[in-house]
LOKENU-327226 format. One record per atom (N, C-alpha, C, CB): residue number from 1; residue in three letters; x, y, z; atom name. Coordinates in nm, 3 decimals. Glycine has a CB too. Layout:
! residues N
NODE lofi drendo       X       Y       Z fido
NODE  NUM    ALA       X       Y       Z   CA
...
! end
This chain:
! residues 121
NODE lofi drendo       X       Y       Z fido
NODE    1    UNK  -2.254   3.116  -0.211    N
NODE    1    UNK  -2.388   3.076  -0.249   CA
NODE    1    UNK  -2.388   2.939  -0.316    C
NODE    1    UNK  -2.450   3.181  -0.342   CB
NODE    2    UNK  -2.296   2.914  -0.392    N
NODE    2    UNK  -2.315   2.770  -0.439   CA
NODE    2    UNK  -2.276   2.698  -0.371    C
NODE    2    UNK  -2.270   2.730  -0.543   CB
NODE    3    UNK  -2.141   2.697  -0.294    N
NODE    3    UNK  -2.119   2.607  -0.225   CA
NODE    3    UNK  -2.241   2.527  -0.103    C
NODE    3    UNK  -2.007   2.663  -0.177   CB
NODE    4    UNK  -2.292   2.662  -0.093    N
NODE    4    UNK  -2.430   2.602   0.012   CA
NODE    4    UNK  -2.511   2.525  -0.045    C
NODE    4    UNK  -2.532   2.704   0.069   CB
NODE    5    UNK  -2.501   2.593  -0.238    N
NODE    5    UNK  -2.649   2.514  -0.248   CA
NODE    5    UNK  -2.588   2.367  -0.263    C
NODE    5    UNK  -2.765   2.565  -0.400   CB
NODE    6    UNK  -2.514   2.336  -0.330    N
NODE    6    UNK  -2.395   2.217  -0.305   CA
NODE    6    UNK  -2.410   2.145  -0.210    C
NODE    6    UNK  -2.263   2.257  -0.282   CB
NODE    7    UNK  -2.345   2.204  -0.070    N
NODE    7    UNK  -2.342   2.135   0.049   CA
NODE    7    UNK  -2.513   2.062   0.062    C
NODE    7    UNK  -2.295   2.253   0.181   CB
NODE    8    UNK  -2.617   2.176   0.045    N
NODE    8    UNK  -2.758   2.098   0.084   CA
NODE    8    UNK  -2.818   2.015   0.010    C
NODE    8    UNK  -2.858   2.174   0.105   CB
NODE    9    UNK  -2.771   1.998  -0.100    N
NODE    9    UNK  -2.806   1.941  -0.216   CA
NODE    9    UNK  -2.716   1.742  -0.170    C
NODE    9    UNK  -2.725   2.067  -0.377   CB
NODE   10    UNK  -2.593   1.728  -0.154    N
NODE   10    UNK  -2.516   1.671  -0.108   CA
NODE   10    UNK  -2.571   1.623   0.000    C
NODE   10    UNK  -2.419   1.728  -0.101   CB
NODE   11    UNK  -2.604   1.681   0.120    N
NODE   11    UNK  -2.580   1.640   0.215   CA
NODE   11    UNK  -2.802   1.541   0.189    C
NODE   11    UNK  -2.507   1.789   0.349   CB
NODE   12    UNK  -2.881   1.600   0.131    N
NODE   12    UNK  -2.982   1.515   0.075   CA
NODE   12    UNK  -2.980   1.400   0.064    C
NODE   12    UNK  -3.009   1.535  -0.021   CB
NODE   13    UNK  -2.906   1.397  -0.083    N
NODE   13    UNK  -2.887   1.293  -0.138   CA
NODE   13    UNK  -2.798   1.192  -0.049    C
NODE   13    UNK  -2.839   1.326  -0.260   CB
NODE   14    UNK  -2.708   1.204   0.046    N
NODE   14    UNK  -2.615   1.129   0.089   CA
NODE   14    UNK  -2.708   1.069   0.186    C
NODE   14    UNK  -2.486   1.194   0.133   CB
NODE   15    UNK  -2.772   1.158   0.253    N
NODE   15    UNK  -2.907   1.092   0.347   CA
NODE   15    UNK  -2.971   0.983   0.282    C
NODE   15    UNK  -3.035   1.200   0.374   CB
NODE   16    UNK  -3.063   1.030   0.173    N
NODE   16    UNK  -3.087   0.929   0.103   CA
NODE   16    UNK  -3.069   0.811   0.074    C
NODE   16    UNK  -3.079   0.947   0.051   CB
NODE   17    UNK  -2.932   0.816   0.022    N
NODE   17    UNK  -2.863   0.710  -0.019   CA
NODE   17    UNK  -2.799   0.651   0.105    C
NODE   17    UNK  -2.767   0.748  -0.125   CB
NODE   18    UNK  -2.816   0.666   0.202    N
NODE   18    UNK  -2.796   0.587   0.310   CA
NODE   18    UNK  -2.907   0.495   0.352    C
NODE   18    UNK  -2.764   0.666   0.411   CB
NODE   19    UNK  -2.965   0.569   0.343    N
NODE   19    UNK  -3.064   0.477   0.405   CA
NODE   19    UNK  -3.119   0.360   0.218    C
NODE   19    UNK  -3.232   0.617   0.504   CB
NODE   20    UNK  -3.083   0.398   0.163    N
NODE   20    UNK  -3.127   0.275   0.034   CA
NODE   20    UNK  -2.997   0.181   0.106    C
NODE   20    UNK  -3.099   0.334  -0.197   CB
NODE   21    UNK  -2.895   0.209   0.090    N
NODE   21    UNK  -2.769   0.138   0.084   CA
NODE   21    UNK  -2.641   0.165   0.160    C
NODE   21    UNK  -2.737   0.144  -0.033   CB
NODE   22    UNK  -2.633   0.092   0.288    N
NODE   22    UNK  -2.511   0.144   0.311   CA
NODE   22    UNK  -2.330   0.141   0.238    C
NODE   22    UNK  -2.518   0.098   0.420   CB
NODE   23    UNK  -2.349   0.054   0.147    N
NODE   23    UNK  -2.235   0.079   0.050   CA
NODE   23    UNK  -2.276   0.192  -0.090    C
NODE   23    UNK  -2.192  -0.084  -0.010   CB
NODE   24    UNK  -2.423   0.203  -0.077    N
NODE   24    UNK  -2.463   0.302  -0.167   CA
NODE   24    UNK  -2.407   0.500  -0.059    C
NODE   24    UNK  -2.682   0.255  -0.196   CB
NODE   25    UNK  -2.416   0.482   0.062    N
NODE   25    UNK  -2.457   0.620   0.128   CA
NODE   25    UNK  -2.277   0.604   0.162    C
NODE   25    UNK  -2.610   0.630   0.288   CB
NODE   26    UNK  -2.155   0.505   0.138    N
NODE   26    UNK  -2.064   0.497   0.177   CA
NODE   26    UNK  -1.992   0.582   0.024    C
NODE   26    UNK  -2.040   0.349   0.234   CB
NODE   27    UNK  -2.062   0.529  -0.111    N
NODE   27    UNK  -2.034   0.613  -0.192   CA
NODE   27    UNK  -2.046   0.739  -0.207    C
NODE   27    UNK  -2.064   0.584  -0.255   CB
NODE   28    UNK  -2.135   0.770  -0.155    N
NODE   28    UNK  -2.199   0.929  -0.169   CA
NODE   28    UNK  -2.086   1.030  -0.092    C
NODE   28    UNK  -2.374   0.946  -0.076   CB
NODE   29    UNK  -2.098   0.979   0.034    N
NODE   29    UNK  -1.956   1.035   0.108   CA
NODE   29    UNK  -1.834   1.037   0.067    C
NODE   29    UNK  -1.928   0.979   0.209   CB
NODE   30    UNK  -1.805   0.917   0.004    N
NODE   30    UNK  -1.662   0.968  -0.061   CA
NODE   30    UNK  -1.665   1.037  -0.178    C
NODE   30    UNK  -1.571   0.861  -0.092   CB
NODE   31    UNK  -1.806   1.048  -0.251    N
NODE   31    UNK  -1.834   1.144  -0.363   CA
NODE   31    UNK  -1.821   1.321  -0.284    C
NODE   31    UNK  -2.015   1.097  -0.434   CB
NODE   32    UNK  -1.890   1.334  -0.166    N
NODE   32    UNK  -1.927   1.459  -0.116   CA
NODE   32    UNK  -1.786   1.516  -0.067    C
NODE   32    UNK  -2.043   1.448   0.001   CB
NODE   33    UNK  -1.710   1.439  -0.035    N
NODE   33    UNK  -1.555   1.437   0.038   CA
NODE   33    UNK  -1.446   1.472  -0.078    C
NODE   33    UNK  -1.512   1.266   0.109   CB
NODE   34    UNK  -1.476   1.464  -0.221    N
NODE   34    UNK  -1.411   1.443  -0.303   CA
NODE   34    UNK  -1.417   1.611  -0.348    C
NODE   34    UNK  -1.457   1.320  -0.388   CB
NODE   35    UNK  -1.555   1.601  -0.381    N
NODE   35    UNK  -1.635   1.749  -0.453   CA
NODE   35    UNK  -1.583   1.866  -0.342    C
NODE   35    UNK  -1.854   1.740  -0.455   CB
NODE   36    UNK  -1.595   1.866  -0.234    N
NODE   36    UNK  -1.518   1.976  -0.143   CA
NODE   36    UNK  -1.430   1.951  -0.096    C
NODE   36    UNK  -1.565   2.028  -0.049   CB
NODE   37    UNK  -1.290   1.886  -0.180    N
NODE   37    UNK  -1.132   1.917  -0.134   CA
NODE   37    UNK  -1.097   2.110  -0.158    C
NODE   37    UNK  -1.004   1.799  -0.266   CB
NODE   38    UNK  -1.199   2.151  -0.247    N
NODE   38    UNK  -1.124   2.269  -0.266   CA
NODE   38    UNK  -1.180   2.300  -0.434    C
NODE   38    UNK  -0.939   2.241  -0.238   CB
NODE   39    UNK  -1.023   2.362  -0.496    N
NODE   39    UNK  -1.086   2.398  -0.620   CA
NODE   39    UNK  -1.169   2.565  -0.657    C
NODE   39    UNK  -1.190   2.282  -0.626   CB
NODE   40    UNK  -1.131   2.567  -0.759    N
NODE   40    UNK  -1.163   2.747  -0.798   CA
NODE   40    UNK  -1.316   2.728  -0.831    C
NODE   40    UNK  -1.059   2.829  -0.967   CB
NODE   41    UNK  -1.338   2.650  -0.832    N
NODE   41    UNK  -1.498   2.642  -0.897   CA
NODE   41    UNK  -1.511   2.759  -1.064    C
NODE   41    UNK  -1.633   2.725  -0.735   CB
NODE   42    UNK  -1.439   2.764  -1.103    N
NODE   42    UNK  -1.423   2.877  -1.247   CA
NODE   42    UNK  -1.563   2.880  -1.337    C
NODE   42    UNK  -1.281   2.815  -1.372   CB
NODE   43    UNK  -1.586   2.756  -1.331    N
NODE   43    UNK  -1.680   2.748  -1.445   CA
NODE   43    UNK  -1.843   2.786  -1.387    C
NODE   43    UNK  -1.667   2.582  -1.512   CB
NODE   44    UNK  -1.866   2.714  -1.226    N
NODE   44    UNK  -2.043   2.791  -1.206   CA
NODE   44    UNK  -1.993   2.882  -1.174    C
NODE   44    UNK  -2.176   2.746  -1.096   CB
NODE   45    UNK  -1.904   2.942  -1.126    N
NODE   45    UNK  -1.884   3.102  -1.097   CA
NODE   45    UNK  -1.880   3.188  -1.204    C
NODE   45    UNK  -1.760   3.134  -1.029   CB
NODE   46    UNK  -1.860   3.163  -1.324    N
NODE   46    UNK  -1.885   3.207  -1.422   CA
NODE   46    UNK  -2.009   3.215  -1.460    C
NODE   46    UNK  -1.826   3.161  -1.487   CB
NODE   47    UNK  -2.088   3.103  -1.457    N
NODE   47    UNK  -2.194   3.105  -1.515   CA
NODE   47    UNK  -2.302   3.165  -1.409    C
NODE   47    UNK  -2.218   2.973  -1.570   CB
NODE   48    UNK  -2.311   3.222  -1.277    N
NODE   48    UNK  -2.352   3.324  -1.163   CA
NODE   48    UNK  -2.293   3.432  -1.200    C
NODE   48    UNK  -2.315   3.293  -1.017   CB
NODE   49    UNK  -2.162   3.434  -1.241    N
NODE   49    UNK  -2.203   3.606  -1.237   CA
NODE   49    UNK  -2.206   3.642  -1.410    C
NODE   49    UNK  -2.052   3.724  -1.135   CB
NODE   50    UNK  -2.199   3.550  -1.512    N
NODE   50    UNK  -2.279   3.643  -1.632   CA
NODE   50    UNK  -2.444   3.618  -1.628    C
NODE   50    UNK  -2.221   3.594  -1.803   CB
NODE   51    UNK  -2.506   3.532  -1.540    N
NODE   51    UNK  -2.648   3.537  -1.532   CA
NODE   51    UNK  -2.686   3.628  -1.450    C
NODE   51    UNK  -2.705   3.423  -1.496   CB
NODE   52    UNK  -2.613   3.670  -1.355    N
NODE   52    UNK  -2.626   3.833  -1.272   CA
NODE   52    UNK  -2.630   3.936  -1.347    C
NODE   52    UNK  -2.508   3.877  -1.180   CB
NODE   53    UNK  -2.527   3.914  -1.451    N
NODE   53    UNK  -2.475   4.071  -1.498   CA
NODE   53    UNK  -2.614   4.083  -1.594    C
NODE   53    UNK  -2.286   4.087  -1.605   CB
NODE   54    UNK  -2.671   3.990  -1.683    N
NODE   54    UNK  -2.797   3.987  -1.814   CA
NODE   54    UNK  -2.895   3.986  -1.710    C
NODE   54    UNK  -2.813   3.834  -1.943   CB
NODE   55    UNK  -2.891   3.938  -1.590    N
NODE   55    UNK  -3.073   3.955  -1.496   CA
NODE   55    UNK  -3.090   4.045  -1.415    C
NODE   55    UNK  -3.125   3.839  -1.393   CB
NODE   56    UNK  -2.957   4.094  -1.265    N
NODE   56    UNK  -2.918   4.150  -1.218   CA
NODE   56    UNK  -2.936   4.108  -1.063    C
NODE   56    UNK  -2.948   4.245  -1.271   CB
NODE   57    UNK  -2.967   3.979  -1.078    N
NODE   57    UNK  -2.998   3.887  -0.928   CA
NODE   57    UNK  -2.929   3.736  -0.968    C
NODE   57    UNK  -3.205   3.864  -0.885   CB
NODE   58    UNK  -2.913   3.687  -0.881    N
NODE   58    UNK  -2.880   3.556  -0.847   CA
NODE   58    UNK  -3.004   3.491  -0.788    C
NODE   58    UNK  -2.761   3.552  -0.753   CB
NODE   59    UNK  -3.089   3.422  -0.859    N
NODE   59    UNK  -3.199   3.328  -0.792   CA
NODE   59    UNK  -3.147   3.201  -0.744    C
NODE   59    UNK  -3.312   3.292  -0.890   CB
NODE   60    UNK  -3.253   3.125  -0.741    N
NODE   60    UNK  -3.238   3.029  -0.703   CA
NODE   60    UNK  -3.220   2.918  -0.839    C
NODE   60    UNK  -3.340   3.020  -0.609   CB
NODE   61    UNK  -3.295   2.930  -0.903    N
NODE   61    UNK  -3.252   2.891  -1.046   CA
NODE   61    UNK  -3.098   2.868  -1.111    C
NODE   61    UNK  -3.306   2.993  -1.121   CB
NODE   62    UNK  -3.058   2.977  -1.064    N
NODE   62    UNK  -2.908   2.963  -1.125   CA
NODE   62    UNK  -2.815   2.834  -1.041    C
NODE   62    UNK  -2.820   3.131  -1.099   CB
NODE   63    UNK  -2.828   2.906  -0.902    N
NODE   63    UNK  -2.792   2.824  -0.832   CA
NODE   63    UNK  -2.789   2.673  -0.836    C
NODE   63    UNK  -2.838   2.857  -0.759   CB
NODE   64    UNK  -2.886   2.618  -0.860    N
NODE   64    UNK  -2.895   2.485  -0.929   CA
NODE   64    UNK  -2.870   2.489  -1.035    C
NODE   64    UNK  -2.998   2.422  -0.931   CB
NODE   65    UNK  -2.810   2.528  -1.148    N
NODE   65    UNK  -2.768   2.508  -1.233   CA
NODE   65    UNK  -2.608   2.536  -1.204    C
NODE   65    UNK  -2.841   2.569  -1.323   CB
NODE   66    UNK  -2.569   2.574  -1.126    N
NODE   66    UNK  -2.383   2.613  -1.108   CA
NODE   66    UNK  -2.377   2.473  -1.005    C
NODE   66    UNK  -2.319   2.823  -1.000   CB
NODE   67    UNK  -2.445   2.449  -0.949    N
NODE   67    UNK  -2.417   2.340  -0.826   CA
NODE   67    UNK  -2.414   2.213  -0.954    C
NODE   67    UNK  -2.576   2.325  -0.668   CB
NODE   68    UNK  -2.497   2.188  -1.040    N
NODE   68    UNK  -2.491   2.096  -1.137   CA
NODE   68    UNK  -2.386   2.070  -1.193    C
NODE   68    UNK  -2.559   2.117  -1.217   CB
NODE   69    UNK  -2.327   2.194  -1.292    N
NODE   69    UNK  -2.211   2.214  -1.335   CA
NODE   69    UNK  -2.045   2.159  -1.223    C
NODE   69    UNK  -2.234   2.374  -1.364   CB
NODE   70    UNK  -2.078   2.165  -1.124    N
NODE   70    UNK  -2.020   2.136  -1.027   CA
NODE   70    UNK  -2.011   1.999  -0.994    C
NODE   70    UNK  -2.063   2.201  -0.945   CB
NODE   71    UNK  -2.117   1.963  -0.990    N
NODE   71    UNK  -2.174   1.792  -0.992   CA
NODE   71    UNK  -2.076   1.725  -1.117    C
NODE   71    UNK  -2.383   1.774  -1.047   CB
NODE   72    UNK  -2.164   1.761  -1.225    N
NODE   72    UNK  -2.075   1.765  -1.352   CA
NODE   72    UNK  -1.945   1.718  -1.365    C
NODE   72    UNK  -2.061   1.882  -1.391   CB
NODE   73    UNK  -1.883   1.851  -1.346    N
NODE   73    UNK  -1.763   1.868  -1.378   CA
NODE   73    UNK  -1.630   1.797  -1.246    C
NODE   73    UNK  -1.767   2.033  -1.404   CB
NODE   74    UNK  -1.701   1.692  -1.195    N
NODE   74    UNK  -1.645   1.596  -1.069   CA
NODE   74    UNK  -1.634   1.506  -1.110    C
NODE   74    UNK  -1.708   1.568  -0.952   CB
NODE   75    UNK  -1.771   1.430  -1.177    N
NODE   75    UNK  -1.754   1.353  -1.227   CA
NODE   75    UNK  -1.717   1.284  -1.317    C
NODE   75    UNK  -1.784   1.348  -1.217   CB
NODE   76    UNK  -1.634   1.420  -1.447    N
NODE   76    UNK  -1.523   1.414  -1.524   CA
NODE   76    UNK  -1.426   1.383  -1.462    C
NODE   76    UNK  -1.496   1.509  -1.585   CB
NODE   77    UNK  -1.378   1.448  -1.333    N
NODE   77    UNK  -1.215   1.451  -1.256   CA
NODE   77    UNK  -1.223   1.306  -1.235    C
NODE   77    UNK  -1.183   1.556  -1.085   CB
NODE   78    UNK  -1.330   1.244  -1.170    N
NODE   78    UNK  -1.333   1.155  -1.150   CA
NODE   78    UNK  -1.270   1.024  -1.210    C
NODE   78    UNK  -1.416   1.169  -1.141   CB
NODE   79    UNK  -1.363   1.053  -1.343    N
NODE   79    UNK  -1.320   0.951  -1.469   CA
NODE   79    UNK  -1.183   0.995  -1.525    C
NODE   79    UNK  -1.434   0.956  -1.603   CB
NODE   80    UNK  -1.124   1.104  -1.527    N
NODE   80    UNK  -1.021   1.157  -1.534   CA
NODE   80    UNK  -0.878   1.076  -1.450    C
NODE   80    UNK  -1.062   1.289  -1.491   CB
NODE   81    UNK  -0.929   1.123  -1.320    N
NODE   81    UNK  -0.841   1.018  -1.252   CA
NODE   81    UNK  -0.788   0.852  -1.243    C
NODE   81    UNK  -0.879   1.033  -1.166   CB
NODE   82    UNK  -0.940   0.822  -1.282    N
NODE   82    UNK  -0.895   0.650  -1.306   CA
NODE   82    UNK  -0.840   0.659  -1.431    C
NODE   82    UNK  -1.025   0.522  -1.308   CB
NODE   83    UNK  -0.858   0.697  -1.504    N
NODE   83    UNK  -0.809   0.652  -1.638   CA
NODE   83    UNK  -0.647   0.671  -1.659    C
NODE   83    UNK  -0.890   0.737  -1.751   CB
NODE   84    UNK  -0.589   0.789  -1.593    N
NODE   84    UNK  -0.476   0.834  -1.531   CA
NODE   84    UNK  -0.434   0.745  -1.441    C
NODE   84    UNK  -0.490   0.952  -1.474   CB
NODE   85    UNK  -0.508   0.702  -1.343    N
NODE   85    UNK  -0.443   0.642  -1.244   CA
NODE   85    UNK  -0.360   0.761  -1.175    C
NODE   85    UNK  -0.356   0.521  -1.300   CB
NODE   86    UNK  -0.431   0.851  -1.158    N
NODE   86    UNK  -0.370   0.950  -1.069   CA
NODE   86    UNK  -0.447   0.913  -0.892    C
NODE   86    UNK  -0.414   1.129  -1.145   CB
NODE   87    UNK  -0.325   0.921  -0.851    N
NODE   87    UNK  -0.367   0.866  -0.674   CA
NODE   87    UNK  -0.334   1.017  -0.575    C
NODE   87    UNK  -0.221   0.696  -0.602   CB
NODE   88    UNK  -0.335   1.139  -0.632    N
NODE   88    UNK  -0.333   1.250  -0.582   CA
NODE   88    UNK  -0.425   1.322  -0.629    C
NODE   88    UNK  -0.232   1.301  -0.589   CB
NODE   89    UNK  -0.530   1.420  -0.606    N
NODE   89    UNK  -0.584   1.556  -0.617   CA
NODE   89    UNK  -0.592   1.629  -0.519    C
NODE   89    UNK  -0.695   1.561  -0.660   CB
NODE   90    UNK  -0.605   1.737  -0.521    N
NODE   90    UNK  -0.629   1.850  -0.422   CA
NODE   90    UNK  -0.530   1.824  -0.269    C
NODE   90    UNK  -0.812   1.850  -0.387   CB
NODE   91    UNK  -0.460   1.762  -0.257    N
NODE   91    UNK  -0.398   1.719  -0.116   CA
NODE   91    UNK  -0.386   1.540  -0.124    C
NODE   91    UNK  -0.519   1.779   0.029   CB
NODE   92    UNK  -0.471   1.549  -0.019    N
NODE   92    UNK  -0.485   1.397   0.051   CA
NODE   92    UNK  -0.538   1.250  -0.119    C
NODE   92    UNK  -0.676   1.427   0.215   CB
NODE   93    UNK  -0.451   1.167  -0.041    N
NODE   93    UNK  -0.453   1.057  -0.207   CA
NODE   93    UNK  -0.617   1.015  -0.191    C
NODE   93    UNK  -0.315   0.857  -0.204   CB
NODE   94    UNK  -0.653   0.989  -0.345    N
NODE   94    UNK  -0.784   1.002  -0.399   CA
NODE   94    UNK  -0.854   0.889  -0.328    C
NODE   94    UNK  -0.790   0.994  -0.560   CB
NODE   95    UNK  -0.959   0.927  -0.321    N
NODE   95    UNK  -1.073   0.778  -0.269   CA
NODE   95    UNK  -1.143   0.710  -0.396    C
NODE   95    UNK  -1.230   0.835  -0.156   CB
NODE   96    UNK  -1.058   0.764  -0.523    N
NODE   96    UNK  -1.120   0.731  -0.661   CA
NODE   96    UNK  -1.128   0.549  -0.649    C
NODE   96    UNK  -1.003   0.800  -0.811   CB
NODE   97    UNK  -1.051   0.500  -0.628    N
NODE   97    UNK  -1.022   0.330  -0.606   CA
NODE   97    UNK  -1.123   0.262  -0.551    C
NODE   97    UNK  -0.904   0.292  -0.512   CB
NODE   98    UNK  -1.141   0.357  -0.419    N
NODE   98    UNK  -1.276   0.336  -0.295   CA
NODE   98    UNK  -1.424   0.327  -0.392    C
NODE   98    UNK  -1.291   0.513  -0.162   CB
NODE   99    UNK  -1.394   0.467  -0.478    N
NODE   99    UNK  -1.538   0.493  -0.538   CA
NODE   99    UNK  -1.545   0.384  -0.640    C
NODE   99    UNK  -1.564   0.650  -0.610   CB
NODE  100    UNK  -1.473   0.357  -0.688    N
NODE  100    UNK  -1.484   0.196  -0.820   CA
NODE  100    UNK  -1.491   0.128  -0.740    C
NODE  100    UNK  -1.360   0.130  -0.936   CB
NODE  101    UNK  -1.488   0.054  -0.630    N
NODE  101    UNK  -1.506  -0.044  -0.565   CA
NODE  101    UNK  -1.638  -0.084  -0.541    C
NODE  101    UNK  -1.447  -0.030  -0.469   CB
NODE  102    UNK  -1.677   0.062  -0.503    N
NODE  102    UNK  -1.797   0.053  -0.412   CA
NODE  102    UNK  -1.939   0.055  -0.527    C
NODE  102    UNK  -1.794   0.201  -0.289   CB
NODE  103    UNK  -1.904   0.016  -0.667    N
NODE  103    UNK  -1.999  -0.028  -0.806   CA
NODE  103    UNK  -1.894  -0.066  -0.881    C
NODE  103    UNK  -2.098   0.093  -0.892   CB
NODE  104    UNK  -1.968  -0.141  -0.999    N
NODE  104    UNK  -1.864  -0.212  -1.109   CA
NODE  104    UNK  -1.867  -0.114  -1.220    C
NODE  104    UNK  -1.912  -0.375  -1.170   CB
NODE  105    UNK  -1.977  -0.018  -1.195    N
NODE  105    UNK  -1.938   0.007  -1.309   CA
NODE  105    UNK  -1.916   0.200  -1.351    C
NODE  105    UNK  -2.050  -0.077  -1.391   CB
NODE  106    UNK  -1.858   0.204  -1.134    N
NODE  106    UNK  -1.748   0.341  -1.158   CA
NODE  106    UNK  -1.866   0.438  -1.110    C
NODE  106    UNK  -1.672   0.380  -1.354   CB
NODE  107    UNK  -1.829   0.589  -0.994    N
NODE  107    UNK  -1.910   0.639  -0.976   CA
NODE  107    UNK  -1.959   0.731  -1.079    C
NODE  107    UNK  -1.889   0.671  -0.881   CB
NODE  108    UNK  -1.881   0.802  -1.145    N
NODE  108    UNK  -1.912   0.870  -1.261   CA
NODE  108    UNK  -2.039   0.904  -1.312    C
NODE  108    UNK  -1.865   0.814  -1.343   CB
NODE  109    UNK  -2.056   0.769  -1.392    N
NODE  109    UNK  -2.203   0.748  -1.412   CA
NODE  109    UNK  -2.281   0.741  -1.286    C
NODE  109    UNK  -2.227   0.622  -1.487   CB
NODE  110    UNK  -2.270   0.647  -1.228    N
NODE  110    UNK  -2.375   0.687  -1.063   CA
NODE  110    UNK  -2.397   0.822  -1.062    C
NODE  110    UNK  -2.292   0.658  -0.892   CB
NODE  111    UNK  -2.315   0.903  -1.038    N
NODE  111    UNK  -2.325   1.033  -0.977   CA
NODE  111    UNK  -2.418   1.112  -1.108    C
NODE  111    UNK  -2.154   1.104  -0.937   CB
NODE  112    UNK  -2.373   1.075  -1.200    N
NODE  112    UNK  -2.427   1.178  -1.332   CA
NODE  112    UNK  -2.562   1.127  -1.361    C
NODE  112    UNK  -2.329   1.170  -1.489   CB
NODE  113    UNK  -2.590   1.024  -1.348    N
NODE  113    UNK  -2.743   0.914  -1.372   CA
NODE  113    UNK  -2.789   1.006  -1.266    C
NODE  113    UNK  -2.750   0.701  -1.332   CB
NODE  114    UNK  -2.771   0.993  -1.130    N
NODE  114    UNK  -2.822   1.059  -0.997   CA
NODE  114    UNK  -2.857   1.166  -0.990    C
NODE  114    UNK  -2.751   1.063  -0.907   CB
NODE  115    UNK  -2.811   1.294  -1.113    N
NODE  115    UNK  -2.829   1.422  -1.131   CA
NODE  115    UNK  -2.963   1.435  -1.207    C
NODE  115    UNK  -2.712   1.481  -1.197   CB
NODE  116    UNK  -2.923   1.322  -1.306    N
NODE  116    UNK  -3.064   1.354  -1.448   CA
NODE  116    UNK  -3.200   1.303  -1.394    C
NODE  116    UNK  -3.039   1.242  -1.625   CB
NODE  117    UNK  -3.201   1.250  -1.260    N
NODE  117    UNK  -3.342   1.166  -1.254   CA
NODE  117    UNK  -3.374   1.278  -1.091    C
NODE  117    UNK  -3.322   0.925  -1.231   CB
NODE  118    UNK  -3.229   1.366  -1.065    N
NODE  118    UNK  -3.301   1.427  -0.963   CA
NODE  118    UNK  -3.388   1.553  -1.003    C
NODE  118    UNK  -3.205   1.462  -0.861   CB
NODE  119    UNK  -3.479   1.626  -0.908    N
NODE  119    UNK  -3.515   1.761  -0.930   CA
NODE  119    UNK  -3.470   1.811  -0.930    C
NODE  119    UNK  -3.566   1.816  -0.897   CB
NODE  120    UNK  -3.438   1.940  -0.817    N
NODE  120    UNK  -3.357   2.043  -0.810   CA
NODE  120    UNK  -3.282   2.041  -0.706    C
NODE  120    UNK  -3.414   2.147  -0.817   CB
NODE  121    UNK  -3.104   2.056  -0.649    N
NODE  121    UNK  -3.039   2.070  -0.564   CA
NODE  121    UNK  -3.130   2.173  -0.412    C
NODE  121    UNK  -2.915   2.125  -0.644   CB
! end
């Protein structure tokens, strides 16, 4: 369930941002490419199933809020990685270099600015 709402949420915005910018919609992709190498997802899966267990449904509500957390918590790895200078995650070497390239001032913020001014995934 999140991963979908994820994927549709993603695959939006990347539309979007293509058509503003093609070095803007070139970021997005290596943002969307990054966010589904994989990964336990621990933390919105957590937060879906104790909002299941206190409501006893999974809406749609939550869902955008675990896909966020998800958003989120990327764009830590993200900043994580440059600061490391780690050129590996999940497998294949990072497009983190690609994603600083492609703004001065790092996707991180892009991506996290991009969350607070959107509606809902």
């Amino acid at each position: 369930m999140i991963e979908e709402r994820l994927a549709a949420f993603l695959e939006n915005e990347t539309r979007e941002a293509i058509e503003y910018s093609d070095s803007i919609g070139r970021l997005y992709n290596d943002l969307r490419e990054y966010i589904f190498r994989g990964g336990k997802r621990l933390a919105s899966c957590s937060t879906l199933f104790a909002y299941k267990g206190f409501t006893g449904e999974a809406d749609s509500r939550i869902l955008d809020v675990c896909a966020g957390i998800e958003l989120y918590r990327h764009s830590i790895l993200i900043h994580d990685d440059l600061v490391d200078e780690d050129e590996l995650r999940r497998g294949p070497a990072l497009s983190t270099r690609n994603i600083l390239n492609c703004t001065t001032t790092g996707s991180g913020p892009v991506w996290l600015s991009s969350q607070a001014t959107s509606s809902t995934p």
